[in-house]
N, CA, C and O atoms as a Tinker XYZ file with bonds, in Angstrom:
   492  protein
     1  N     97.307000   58.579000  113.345000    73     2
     2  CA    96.922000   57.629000  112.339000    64     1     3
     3  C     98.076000   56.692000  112.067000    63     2     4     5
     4  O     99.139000   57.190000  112.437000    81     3
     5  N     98.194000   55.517000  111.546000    73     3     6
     6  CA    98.928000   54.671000  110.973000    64     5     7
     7  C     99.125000   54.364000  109.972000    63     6     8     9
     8  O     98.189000   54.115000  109.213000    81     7
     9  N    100.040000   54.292000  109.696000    73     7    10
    10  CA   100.654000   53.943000  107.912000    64     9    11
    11  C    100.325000   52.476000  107.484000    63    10    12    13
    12  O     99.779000   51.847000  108.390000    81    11
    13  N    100.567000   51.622000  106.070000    73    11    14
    14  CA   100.557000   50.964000  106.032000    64    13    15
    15  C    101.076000   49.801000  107.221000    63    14    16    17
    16  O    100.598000   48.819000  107.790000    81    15
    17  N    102.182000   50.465000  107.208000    73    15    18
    18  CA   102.920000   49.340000  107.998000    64    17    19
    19  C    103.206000   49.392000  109.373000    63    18    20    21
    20  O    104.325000   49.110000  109.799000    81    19
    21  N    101.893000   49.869000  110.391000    73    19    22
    22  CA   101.359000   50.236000  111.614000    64    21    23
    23  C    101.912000   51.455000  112.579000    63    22    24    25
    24  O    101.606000   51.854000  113.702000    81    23
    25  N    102.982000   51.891000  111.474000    73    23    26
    26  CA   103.452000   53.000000  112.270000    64    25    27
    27  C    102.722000   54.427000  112.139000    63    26    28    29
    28  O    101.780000   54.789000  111.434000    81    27
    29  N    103.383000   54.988000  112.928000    73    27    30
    30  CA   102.135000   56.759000  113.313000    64    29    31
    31  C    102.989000   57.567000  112.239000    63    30    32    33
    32  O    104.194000   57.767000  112.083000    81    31
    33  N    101.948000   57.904000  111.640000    73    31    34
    34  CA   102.226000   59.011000  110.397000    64    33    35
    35  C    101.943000   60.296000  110.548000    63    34    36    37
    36  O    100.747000   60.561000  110.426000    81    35
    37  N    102.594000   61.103000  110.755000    73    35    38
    38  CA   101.823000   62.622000  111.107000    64    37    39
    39  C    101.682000   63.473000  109.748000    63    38    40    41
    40  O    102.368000   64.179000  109.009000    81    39
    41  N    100.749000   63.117000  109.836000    73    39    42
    42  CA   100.162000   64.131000  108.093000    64    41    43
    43  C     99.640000   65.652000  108.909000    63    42    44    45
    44  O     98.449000   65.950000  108.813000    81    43
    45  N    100.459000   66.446000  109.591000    73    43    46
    46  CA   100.358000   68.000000  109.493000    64    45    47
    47  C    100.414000   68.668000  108.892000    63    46    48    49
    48  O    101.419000   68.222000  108.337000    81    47
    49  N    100.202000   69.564000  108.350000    73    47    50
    50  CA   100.820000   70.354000  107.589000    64    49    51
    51  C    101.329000   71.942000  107.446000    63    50    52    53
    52  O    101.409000   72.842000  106.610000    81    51
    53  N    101.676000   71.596000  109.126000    73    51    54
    54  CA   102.394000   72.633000  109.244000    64    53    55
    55  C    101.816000   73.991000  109.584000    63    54    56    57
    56  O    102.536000   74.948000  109.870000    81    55
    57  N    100.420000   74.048000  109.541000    73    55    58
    58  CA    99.259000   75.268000  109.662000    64    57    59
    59  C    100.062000   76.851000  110.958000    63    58    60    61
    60  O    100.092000   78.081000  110.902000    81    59
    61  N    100.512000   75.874000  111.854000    73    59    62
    62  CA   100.807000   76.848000  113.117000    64    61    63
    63  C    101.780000   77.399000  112.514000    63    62    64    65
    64  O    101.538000   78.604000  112.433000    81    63
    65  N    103.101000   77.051000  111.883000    73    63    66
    66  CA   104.243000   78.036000  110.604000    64    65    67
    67  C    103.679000   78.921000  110.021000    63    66    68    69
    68  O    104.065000   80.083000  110.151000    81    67
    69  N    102.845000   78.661000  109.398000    73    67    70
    70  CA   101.489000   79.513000  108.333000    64    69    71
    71  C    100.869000   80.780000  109.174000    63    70    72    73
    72  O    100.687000   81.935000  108.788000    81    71
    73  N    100.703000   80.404000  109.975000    73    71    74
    74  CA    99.942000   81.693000  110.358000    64    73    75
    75  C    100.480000   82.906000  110.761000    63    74    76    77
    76  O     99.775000   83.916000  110.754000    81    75
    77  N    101.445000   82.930000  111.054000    73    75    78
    78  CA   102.139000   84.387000  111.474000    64    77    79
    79  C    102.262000   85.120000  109.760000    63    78    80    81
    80  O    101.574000   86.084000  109.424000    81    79
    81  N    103.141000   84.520000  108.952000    73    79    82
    82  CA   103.090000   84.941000  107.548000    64    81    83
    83  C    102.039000   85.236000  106.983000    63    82    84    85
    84  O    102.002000   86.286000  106.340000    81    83
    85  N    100.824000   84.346000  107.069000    73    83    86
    86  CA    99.470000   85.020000  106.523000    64    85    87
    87  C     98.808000   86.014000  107.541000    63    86    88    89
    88  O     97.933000   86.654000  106.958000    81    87
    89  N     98.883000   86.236000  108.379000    73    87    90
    90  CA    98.342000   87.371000  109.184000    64    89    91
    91  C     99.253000   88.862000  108.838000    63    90    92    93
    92  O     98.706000   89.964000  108.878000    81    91
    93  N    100.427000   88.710000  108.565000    73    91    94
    94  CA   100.957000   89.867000  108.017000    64    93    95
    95  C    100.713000   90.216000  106.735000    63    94    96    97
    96  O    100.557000   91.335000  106.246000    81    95
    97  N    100.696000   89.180000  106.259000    73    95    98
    98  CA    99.959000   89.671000  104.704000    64    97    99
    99  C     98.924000   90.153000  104.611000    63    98   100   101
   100  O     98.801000   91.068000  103.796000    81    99
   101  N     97.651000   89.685000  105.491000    73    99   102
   102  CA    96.286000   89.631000  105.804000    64   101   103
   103  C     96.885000   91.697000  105.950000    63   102   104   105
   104  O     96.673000   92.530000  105.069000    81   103
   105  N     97.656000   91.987000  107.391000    73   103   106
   106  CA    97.424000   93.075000  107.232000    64   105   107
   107  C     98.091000   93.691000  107.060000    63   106   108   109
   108  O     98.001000   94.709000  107.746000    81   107
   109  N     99.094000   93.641000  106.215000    73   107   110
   110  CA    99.934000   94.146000  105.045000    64   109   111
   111  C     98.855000   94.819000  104.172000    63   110   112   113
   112  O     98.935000   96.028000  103.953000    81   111
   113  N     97.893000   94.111000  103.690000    73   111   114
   114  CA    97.485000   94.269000  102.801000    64   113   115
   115  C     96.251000   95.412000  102.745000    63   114   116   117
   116  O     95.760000   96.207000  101.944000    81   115
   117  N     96.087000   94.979000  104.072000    73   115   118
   118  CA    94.838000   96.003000  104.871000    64   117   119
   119  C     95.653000   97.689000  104.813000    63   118   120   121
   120  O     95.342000   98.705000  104.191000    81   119
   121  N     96.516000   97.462000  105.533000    73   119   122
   122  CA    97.464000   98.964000  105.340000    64   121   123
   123  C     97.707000   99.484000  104.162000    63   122   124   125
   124  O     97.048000  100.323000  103.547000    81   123
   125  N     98.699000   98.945000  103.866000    73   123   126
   126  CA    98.843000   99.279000  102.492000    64   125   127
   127  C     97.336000  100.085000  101.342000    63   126   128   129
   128  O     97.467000  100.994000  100.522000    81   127
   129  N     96.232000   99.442000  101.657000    73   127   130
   130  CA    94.771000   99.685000  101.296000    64   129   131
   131  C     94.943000  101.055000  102.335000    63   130   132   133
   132  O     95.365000  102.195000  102.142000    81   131
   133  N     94.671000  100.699000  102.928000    73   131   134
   134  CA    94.594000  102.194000  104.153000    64   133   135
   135  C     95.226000  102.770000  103.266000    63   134   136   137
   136  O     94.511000  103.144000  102.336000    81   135
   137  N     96.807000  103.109000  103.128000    73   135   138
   138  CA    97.721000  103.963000  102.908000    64   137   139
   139  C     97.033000  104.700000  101.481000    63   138   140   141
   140  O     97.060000  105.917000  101.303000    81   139
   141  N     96.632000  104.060000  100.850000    73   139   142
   142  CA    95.875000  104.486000   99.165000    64   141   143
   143  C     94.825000  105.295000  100.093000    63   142   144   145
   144  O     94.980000  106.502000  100.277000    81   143
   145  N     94.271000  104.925000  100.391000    73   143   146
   146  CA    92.793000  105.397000  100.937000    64   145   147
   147  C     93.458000  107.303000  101.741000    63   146   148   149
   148  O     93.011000  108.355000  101.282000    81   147
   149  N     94.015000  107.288000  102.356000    73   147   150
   150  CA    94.854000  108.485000  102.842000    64   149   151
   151  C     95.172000  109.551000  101.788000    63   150   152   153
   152  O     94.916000  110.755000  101.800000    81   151
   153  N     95.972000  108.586000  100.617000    73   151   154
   154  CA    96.430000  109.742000   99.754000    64   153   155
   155  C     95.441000  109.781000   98.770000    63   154   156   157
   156  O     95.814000  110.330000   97.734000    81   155
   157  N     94.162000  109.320000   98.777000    73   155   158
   158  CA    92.460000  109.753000   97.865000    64   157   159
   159  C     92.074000  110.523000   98.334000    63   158   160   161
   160  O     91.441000  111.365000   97.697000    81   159
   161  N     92.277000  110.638000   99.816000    73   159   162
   162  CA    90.951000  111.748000  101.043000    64   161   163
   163  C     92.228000  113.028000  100.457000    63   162   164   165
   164  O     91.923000  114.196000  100.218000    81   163
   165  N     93.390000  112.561000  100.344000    73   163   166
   166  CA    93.880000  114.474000  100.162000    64   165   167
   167  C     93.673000  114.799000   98.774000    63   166   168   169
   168  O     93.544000  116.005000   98.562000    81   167
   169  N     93.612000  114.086000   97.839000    73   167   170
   170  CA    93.199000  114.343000   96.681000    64   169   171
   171  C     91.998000  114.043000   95.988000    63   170   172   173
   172  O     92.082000  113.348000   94.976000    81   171
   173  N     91.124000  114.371000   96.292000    73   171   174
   174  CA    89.802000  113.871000   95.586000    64   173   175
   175  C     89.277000  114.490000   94.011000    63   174   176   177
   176  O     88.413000  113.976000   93.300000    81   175
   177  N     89.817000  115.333000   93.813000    73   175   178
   178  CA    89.753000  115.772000   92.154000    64   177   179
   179  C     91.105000  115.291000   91.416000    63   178   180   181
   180  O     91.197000  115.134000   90.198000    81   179
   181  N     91.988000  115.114000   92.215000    73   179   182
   182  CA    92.808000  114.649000   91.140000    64   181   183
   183  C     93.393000  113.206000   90.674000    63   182   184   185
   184  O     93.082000  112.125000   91.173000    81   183
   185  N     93.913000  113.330000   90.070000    73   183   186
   186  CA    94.678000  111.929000   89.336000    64   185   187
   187  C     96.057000  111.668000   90.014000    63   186   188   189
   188  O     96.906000  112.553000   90.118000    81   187
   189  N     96.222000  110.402000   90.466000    73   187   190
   190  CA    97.483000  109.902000   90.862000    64   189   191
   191  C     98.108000  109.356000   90.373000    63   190   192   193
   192  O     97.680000  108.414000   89.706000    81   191
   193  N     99.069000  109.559000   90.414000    73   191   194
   194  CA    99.784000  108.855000   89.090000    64   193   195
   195  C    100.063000  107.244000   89.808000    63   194   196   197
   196  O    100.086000  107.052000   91.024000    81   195
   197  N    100.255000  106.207000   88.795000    73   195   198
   198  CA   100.388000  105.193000   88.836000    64   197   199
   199  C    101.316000  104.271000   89.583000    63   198   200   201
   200  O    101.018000  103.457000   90.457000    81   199
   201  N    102.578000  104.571000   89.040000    73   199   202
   202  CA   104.077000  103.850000   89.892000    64   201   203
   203  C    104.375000  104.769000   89.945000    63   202   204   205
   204  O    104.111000  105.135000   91.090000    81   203
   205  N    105.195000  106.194000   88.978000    73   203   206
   206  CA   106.064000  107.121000   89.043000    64   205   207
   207  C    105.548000  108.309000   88.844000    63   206   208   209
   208  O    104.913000  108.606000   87.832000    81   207
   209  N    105.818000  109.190000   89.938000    73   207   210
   210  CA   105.438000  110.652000   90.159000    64   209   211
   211  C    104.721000  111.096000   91.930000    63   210   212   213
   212  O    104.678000  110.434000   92.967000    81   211
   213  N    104.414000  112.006000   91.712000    73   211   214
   214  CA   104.197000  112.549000   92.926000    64   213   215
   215  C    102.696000  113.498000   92.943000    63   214   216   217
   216  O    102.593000  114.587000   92.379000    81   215
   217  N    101.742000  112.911000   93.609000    73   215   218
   218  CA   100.349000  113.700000   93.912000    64   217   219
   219  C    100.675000  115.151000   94.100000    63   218   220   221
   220  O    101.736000  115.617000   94.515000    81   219
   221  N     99.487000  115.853000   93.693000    73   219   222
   222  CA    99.493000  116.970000   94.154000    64   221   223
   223  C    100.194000  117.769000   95.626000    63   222   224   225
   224  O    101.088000  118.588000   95.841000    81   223
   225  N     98.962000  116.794000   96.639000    73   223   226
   226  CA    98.744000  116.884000   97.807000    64   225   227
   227  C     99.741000  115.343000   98.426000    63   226   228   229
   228  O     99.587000  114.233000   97.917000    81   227
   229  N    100.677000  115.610000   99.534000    73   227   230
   230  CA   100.656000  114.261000  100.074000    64   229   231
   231  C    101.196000  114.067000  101.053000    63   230   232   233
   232  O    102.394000  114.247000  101.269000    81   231
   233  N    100.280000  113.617000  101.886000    73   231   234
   234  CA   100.726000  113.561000  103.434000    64   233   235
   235  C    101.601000  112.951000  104.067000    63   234   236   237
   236  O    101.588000  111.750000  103.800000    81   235
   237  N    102.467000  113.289000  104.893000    73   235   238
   238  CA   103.674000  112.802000  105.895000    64   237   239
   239  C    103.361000  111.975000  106.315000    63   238   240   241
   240  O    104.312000  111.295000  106.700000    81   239
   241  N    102.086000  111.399000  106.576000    73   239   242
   242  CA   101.785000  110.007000  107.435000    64   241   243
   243  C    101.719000  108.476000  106.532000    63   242   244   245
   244  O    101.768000  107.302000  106.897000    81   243
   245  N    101.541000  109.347000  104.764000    73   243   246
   246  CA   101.350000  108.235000  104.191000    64   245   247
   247  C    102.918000  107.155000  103.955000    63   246   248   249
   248  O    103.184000  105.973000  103.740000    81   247
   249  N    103.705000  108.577000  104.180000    73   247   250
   250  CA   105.532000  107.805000  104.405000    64   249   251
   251  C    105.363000  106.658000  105.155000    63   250   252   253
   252  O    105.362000  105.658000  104.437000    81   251
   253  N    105.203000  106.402000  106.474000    73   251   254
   254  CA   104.902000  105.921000  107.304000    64   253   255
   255  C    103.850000  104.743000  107.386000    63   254   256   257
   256  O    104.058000  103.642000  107.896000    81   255
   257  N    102.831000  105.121000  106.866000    73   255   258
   258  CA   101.799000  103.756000  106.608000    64   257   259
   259  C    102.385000  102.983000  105.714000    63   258   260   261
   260  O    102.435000  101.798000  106.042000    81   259
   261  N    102.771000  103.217000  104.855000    73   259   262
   262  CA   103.088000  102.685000  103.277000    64   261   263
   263  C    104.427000  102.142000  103.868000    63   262   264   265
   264  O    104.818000  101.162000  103.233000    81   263
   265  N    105.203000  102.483000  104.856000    73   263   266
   266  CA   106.490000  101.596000  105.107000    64   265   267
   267  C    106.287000  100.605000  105.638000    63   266   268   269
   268  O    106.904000   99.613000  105.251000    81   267
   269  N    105.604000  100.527000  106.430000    73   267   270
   270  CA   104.945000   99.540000  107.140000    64   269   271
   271  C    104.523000   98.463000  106.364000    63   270   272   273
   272  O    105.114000   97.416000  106.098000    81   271
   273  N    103.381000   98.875000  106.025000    73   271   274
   274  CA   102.700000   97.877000  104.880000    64   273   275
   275  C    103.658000   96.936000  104.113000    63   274   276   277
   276  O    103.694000   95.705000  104.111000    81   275
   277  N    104.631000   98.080000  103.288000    73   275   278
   278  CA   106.075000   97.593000  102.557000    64   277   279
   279  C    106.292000   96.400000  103.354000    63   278   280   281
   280  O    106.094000   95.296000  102.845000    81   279
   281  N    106.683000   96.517000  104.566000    73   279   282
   282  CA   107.474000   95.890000  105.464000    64   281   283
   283  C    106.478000   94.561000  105.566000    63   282   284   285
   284  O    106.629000   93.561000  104.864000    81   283
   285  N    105.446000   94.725000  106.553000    73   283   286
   286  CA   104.506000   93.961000  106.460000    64   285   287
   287  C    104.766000   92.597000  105.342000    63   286   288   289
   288  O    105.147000   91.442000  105.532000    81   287
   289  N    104.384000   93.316000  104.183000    73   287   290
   290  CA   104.264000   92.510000  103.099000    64   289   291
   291  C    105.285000   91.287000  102.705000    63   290   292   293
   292  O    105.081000   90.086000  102.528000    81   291
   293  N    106.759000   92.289000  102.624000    73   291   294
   294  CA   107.733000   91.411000  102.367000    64   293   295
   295  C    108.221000   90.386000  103.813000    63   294   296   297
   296  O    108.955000   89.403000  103.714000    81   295
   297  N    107.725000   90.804000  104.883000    73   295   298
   298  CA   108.114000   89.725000  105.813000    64   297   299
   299  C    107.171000   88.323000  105.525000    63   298   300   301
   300  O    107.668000   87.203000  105.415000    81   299
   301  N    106.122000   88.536000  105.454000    73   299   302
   302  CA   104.645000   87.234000  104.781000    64   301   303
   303  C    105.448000   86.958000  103.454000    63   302   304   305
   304  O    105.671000   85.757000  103.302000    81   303
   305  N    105.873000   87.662000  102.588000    73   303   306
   306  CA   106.880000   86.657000  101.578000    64   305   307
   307  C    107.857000   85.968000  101.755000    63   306   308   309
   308  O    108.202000   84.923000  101.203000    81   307
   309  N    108.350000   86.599000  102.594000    73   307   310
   310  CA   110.038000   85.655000  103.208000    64   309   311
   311  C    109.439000   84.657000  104.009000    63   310   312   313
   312  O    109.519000   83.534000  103.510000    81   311
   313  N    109.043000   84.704000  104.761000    73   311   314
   314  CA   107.797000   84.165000  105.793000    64   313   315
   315  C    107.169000   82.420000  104.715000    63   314   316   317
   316  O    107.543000   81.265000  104.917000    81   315
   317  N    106.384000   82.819000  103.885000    73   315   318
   318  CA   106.376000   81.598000  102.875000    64   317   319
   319  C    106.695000   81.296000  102.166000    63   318   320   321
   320  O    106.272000   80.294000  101.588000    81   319
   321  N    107.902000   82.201000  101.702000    73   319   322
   322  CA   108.644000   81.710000  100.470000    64   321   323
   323  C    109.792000   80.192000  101.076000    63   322   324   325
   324  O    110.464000   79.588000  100.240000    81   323
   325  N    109.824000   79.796000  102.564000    73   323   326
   326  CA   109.721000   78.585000  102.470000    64   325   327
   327  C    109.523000   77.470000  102.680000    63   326   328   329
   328  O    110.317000   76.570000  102.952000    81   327
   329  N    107.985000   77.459000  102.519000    73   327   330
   330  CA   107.080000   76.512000  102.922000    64   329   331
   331  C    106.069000   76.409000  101.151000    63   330   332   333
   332  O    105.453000   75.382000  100.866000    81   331
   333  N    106.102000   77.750000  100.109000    73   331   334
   334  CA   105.439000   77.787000   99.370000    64   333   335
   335  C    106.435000   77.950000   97.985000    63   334   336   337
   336  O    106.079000   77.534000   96.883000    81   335
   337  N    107.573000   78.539000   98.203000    73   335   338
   338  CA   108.054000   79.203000   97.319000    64   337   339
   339  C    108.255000   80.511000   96.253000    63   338   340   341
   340  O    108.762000   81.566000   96.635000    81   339
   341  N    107.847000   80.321000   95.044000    73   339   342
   342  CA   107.319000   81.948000   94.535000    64   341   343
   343  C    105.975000   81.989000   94.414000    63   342   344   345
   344  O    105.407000   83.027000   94.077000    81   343
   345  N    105.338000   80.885000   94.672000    73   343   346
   346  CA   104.331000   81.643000   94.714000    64   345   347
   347  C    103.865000   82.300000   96.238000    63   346   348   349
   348  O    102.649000   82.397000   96.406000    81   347
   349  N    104.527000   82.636000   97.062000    73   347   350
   350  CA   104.637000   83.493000   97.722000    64   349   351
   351  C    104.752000   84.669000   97.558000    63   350   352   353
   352  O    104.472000   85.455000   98.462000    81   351
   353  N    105.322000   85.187000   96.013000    73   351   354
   354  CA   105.287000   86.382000   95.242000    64   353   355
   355  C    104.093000   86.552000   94.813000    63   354   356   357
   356  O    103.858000   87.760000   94.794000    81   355
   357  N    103.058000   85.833000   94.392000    73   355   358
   358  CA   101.877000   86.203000   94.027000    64   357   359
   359  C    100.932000   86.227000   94.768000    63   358   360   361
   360  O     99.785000   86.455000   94.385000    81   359
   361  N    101.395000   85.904000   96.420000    73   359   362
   362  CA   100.498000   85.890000   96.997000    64   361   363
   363  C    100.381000   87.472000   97.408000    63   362   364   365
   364  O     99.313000   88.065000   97.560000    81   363
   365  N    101.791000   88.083000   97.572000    73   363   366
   366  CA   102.055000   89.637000   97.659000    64   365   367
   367  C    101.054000   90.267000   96.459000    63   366   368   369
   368  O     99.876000   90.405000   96.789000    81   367
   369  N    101.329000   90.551000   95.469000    73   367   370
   370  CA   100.204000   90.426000   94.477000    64   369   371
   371  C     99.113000   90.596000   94.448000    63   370   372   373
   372  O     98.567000   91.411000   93.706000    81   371
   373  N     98.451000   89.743000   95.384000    73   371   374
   374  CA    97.191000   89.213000   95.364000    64   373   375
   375  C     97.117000   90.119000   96.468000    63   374   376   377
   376  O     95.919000   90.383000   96.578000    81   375
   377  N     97.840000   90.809000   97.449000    73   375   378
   378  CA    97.936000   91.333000   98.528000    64   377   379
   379  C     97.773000   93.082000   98.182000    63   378   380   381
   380  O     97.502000   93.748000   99.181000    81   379
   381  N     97.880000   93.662000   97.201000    73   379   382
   382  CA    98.532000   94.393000   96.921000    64   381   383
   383  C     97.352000   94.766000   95.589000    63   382   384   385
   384  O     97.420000   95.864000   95.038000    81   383
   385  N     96.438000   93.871000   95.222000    73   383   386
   386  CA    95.074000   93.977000   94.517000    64   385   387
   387  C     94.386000   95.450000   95.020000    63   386   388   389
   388  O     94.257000   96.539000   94.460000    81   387
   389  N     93.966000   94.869000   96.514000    73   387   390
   390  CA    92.685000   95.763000   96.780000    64   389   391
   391  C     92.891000   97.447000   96.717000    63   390   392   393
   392  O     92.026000   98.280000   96.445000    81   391
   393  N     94.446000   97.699000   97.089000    73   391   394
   394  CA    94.770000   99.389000   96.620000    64   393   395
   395  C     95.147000   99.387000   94.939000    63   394   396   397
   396  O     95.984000  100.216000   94.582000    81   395
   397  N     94.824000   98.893000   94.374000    73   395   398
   398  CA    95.382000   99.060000   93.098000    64   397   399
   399  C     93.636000   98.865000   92.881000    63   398   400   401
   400  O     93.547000   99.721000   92.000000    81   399
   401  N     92.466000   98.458000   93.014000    73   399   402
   402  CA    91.366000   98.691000   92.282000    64   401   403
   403  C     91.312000  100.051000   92.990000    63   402   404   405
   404  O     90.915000  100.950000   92.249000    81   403
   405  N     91.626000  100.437000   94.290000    73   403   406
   406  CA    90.941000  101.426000   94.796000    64   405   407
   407  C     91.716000  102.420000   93.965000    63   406   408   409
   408  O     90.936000  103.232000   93.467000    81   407
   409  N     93.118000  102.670000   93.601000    73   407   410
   410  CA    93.761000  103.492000   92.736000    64   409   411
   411  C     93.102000  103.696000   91.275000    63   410   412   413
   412  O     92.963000  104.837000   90.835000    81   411
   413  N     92.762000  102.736000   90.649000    73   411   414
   414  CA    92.222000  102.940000   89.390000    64   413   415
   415  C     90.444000  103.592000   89.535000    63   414   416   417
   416  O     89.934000  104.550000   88.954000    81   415
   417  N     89.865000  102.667000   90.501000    73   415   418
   418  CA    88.473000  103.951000   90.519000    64   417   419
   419  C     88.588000  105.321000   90.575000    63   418   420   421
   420  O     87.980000  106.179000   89.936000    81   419
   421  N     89.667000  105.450000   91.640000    73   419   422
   422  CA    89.824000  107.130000   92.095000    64   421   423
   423  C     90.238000  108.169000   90.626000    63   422   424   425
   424  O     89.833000  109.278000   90.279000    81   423
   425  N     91.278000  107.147000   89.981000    73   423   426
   426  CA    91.793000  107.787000   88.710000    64   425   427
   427  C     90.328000  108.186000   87.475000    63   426   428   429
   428  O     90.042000  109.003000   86.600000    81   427
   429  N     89.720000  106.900000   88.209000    73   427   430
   430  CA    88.600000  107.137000   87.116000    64   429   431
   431  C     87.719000  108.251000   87.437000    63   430   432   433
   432  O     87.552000  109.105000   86.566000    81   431
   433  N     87.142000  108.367000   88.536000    73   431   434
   434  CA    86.862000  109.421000   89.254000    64   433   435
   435  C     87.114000  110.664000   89.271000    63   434   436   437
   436  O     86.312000  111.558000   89.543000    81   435
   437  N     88.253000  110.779000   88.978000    73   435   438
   438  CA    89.081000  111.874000   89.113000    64   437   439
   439  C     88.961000  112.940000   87.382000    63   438   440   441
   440  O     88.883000  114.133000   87.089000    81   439
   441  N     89.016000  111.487000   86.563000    73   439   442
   442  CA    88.901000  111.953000   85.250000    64   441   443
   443  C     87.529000  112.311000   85.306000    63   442   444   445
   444  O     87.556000  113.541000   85.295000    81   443
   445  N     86.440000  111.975000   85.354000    73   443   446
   446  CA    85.379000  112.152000   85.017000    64   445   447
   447  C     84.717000  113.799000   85.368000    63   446   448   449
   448  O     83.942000  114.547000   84.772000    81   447
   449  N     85.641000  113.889000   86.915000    73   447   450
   450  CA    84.731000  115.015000   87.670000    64   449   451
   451  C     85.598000  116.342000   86.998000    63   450   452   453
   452  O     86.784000  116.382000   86.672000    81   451
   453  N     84.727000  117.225000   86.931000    73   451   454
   454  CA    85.588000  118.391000   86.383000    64   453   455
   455  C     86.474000  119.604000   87.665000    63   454   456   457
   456  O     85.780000  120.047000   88.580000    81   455
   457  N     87.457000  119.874000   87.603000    73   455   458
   458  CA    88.172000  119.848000   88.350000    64   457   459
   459  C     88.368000  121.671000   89.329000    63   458   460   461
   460  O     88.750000  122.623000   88.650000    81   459
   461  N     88.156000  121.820000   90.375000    73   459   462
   462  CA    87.501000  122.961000   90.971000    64   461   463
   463  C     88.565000  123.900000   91.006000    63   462   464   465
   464  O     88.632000  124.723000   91.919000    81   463
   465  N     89.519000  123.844000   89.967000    73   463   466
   466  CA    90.199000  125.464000   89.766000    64   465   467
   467  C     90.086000  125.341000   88.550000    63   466   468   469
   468  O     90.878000  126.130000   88.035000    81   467
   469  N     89.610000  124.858000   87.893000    73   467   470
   470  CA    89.481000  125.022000   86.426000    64   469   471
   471  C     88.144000  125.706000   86.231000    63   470   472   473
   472  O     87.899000  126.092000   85.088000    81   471
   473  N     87.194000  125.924000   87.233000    73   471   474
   474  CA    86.089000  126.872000   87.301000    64   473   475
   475  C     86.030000  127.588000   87.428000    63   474   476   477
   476  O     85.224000  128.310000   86.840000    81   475
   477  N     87.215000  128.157000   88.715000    73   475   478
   478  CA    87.876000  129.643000   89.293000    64   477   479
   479  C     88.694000  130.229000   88.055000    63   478   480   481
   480  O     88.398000  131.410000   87.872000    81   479
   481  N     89.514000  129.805000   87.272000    73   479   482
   482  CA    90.264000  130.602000   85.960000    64   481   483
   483  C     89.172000  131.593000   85.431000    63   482   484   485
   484  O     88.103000  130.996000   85.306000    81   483
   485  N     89.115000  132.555000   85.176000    73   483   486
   486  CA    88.581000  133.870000   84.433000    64   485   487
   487  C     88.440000  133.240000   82.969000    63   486   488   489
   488  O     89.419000  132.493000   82.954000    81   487
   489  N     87.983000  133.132000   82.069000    73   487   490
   490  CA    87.662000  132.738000   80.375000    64   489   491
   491  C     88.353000  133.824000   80.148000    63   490   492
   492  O     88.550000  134.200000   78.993000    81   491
């Protein structure tokens, strides 16, 4: 295209930069989801705690998914933090949503169902 003043203007915007960073986020975010989803299947009666503490049950593989993901994630932030800036932090965030609803159903879940050694105790 041409500018006012007949010269070639390249209005890109850069899309082919973009995509490696959003595809890691894309499955950053997917893992990370996985990784929740792993430590629900070993605990299905119980409650997980939120940021701080430790599940009942918890598997050696979730070390491993969850580093990844980690990793994943913060490379898609560094990745657009500069082309976007901070909000490249919220895009992590926004990344980082779909195991945090799946964490709070399970919690809810967890509360609701009554819990299968608390049936086995003798009265």
């Amino acid at each position: 295209m041409s500018g006012f003043d007949g010269q070639m203007v390249n209005r890109s915007h850069g899309g082919v930069e973009l995509s490696p960073p959003v595809t890691a986020l894309i499955i950053g975010s997917i893992v990370f989801t996985m990784s929740f989803r792993m430590l629900s299947q070993a605990n299905p009666t119980e409650r997980i705690p939120q940021l701080w503490g430790r599940p009942t049950h918890h598997p050696g593989r979730v070390y491993a998914t969850r580093g990844s993901a980690v990793m994943l994630l913060f490379l898609a932030v560094f990745g657009l933090s500069r082309s976007m800036g901070y909000v490249s932090v919220l895009l992590l965030v926004l990344g980082c949503l779909p195991a945090w609803a799946l964490h709070i159903r399970h919690n809810r879940r967890a509360a609701q169902t009554p819990h299968a050694h608390a049936a086995e105790q003798p009265a």
